[in-house]
SELUMVEX-581110 format. One record per atom (N, C-alpha, C): residue in three letters; x negated, y, z; atom name; residue number from 1. Coordinates in steps of 0.1 Angstrom, whole numbers, plus 5000, padded with zeros to 4 digits. Layout:
aa = Ala | px = X | py = Y | pz = Z | at = CA | i = NUM
...
END
This chain:
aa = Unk | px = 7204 | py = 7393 | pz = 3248 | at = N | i = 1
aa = Unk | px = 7209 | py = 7381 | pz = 3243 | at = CA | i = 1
aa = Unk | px = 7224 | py = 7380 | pz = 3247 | at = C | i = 1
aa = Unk | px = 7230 | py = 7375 | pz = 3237 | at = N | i = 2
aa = Unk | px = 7248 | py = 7377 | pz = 3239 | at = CA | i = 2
aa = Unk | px = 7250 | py = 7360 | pz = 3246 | at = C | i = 2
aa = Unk | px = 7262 | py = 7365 | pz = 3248 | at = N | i = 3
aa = Unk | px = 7266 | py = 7352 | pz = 3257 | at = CA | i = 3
aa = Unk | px = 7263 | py = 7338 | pz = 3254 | at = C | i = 3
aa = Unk | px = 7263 | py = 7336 | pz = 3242 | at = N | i = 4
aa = Unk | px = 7264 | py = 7322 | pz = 3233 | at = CA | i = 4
aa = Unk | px = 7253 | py = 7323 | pz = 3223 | at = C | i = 4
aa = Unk | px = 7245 | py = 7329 | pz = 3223 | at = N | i = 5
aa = Unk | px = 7232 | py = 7331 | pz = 3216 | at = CA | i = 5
aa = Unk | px = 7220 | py = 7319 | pz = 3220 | at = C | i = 5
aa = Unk | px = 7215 | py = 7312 | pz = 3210 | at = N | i = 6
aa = Unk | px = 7204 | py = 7305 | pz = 3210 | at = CA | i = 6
aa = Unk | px = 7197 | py = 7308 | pz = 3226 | at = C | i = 6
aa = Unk | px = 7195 | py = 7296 | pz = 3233 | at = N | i = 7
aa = Unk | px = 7183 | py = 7298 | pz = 3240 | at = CA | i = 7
aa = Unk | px = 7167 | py = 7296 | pz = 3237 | at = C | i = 7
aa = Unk | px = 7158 | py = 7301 | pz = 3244 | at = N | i = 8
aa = Unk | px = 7144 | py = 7294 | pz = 3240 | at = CA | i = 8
aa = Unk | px = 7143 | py = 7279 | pz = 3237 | at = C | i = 8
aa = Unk | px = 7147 | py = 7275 | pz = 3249 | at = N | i = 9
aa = Unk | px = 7146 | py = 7261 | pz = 3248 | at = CA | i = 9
aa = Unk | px = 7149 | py = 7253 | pz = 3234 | at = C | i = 9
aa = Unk | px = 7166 | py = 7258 | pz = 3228 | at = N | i = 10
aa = Unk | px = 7174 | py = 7256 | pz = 3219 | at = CA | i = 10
aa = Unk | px = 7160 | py = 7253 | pz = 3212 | at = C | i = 10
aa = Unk | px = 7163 | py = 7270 | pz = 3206 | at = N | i = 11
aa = Unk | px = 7156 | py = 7274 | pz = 3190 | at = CA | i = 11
aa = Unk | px = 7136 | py = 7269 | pz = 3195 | at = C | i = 11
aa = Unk | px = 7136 | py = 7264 | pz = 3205 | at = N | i = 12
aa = Unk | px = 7122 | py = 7257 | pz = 3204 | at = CA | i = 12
aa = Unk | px = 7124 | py = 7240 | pz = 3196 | at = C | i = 12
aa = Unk | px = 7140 | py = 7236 | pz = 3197 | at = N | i = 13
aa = Unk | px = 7137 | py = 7224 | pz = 3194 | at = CA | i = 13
aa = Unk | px = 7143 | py = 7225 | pz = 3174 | at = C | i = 13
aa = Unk | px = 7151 | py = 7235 | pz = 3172 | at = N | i = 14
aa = Unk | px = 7158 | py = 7236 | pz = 3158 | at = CA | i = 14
aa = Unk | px = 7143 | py = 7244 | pz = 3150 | at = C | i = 14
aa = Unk | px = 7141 | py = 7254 | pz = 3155 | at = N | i = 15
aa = Unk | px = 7126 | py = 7264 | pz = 3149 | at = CA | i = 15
aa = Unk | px = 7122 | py = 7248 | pz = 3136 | at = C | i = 15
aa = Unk | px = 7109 | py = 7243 | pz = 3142 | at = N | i = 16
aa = Unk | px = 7102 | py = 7231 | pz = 3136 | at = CA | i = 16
aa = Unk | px = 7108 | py = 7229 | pz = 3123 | at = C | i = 16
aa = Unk | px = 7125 | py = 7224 | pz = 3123 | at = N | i = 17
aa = Unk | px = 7126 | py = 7213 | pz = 3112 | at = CA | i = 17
aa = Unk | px = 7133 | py = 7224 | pz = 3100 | at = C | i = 17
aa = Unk | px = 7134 | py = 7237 | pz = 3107 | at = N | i = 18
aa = Unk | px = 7136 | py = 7247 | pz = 3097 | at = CA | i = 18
aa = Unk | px = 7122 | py = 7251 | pz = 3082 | at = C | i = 18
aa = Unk | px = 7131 | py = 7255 | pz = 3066 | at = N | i = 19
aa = Unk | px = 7124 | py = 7253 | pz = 3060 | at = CA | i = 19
aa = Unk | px = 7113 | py = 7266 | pz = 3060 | at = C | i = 19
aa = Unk | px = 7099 | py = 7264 | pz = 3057 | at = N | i = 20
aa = Unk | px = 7093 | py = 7276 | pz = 3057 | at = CA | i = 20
aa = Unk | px = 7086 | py = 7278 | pz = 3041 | at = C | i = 20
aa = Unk | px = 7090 | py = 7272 | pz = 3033 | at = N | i = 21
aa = Unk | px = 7084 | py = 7274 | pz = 3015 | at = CA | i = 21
aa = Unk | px = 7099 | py = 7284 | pz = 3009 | at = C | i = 21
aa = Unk | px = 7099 | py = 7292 | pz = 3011 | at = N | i = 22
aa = Unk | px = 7114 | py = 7301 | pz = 3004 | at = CA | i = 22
aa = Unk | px = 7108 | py = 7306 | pz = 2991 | at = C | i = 22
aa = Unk | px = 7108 | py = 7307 | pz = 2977 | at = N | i = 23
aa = Unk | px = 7105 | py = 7310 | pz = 2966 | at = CA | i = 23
aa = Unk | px = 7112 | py = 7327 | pz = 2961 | at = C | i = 23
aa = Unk | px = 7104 | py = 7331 | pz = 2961 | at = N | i = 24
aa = Unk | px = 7109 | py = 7348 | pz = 2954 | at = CA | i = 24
aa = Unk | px = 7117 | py = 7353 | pz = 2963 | at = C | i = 24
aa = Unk | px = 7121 | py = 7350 | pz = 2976 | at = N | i = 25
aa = Unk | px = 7128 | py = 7357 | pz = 2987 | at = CA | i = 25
aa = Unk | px = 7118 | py = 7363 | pz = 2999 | at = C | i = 25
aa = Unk | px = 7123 | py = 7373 | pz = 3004 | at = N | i = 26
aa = Unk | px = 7117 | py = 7375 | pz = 3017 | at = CA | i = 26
aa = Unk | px = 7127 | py = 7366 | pz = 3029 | at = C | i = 26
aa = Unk | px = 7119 | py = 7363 | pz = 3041 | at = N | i = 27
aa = Unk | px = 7127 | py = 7360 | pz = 3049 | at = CA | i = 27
aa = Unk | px = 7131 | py = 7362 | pz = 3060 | at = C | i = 27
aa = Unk | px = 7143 | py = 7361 | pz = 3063 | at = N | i = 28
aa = Unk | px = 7151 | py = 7366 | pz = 3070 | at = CA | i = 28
aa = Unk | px = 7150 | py = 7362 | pz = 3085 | at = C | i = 28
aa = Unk | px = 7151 | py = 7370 | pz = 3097 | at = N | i = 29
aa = Unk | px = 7153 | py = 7361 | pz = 3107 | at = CA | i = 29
aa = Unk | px = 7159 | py = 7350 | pz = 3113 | at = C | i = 29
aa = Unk | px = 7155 | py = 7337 | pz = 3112 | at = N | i = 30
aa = Unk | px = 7162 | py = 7322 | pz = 3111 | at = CA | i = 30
aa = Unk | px = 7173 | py = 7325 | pz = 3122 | at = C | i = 30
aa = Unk | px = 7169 | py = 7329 | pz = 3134 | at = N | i = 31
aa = Unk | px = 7172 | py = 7328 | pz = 3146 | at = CA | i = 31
aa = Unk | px = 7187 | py = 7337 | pz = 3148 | at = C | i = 31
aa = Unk | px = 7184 | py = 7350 | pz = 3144 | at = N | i = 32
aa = Unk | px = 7200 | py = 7357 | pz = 3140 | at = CA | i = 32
aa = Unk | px = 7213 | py = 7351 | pz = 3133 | at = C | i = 32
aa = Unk | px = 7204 | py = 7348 | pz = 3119 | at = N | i = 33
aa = Unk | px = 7213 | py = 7338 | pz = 3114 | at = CA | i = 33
aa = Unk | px = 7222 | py = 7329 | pz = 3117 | at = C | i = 33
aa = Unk | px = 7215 | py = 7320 | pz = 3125 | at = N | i = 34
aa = Unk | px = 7220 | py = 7305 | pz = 3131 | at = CA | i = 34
aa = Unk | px = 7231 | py = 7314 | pz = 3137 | at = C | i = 34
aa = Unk | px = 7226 | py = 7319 | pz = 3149 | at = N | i = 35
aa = Unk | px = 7235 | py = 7325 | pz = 3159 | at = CA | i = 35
aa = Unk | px = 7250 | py = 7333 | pz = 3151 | at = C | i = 35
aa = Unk | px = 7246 | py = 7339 | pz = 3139 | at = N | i = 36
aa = Unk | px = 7252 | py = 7341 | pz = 3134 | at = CA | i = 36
aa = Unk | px = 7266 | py = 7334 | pz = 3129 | at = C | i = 36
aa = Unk | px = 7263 | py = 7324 | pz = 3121 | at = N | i = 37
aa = Unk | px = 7272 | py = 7312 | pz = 3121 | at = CA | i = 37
aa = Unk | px = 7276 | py = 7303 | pz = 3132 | at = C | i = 37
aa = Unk | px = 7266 | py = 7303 | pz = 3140 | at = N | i = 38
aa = Unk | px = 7275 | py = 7293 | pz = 3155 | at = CA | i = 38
aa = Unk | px = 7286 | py = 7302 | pz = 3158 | at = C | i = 38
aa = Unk | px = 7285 | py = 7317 | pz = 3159 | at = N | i = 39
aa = Unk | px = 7294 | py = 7328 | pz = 3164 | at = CA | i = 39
aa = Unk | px = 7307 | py = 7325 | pz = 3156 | at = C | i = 39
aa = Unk | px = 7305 | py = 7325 | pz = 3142 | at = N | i = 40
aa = Unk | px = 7313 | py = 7324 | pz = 3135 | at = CA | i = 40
aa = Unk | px = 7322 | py = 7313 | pz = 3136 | at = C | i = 40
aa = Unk | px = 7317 | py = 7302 | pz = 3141 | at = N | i = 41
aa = Unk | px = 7325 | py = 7291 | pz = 3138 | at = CA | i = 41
aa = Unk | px = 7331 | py = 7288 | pz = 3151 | at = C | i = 41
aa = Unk | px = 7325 | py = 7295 | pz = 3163 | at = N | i = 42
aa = Unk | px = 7334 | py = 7296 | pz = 3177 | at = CA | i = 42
aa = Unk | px = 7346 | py = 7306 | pz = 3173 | at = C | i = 42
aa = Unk | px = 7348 | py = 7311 | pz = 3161 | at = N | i = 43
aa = Unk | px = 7358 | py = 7322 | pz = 3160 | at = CA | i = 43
aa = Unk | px = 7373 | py = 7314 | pz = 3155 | at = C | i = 43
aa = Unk | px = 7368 | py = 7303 | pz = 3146 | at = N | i = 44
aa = Unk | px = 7381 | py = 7294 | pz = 3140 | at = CA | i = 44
aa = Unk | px = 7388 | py = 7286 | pz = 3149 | at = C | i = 44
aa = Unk | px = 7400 | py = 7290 | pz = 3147 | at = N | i = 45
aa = Unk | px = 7411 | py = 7280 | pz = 3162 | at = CA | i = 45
aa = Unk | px = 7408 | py = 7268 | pz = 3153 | at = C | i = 45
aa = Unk | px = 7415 | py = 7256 | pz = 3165 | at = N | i = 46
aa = Unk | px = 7411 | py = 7247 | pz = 3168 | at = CA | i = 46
aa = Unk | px = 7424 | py = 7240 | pz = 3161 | at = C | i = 46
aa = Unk | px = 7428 | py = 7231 | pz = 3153 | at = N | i = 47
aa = Unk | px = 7437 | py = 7227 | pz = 3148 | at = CA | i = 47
aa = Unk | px = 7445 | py = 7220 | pz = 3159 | at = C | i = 47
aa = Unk | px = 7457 | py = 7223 | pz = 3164 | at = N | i = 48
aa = Unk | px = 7471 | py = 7213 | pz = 3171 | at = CA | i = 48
aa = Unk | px = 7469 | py = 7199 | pz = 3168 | at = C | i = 48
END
């Protein structure tokens, strides 16, 4: 687990309200994802 990656605890409370009916897709791991985009968005400076 990387530094800033989901805890259990976290993705025990976000997991639930995530959607689980996805139509003609397979699905993808929720949990990479998220972490994926939280990473991402710790990457944009912070406006002066």
């Amino acid at each position: 687990m990387a530094r800033f990656d989901l805890t259990d605890t976290e993705w025990a409370v976000i997991e639930p309200v995530l959607p689980t009916d996805v139509c003609r897709k397979d699905r993808v791991d929720d949990r990479r994802v998220l972490n994926g985009i939280f990473w991402r968005v710790r990457q944009v400076p912070v406006p002066q």
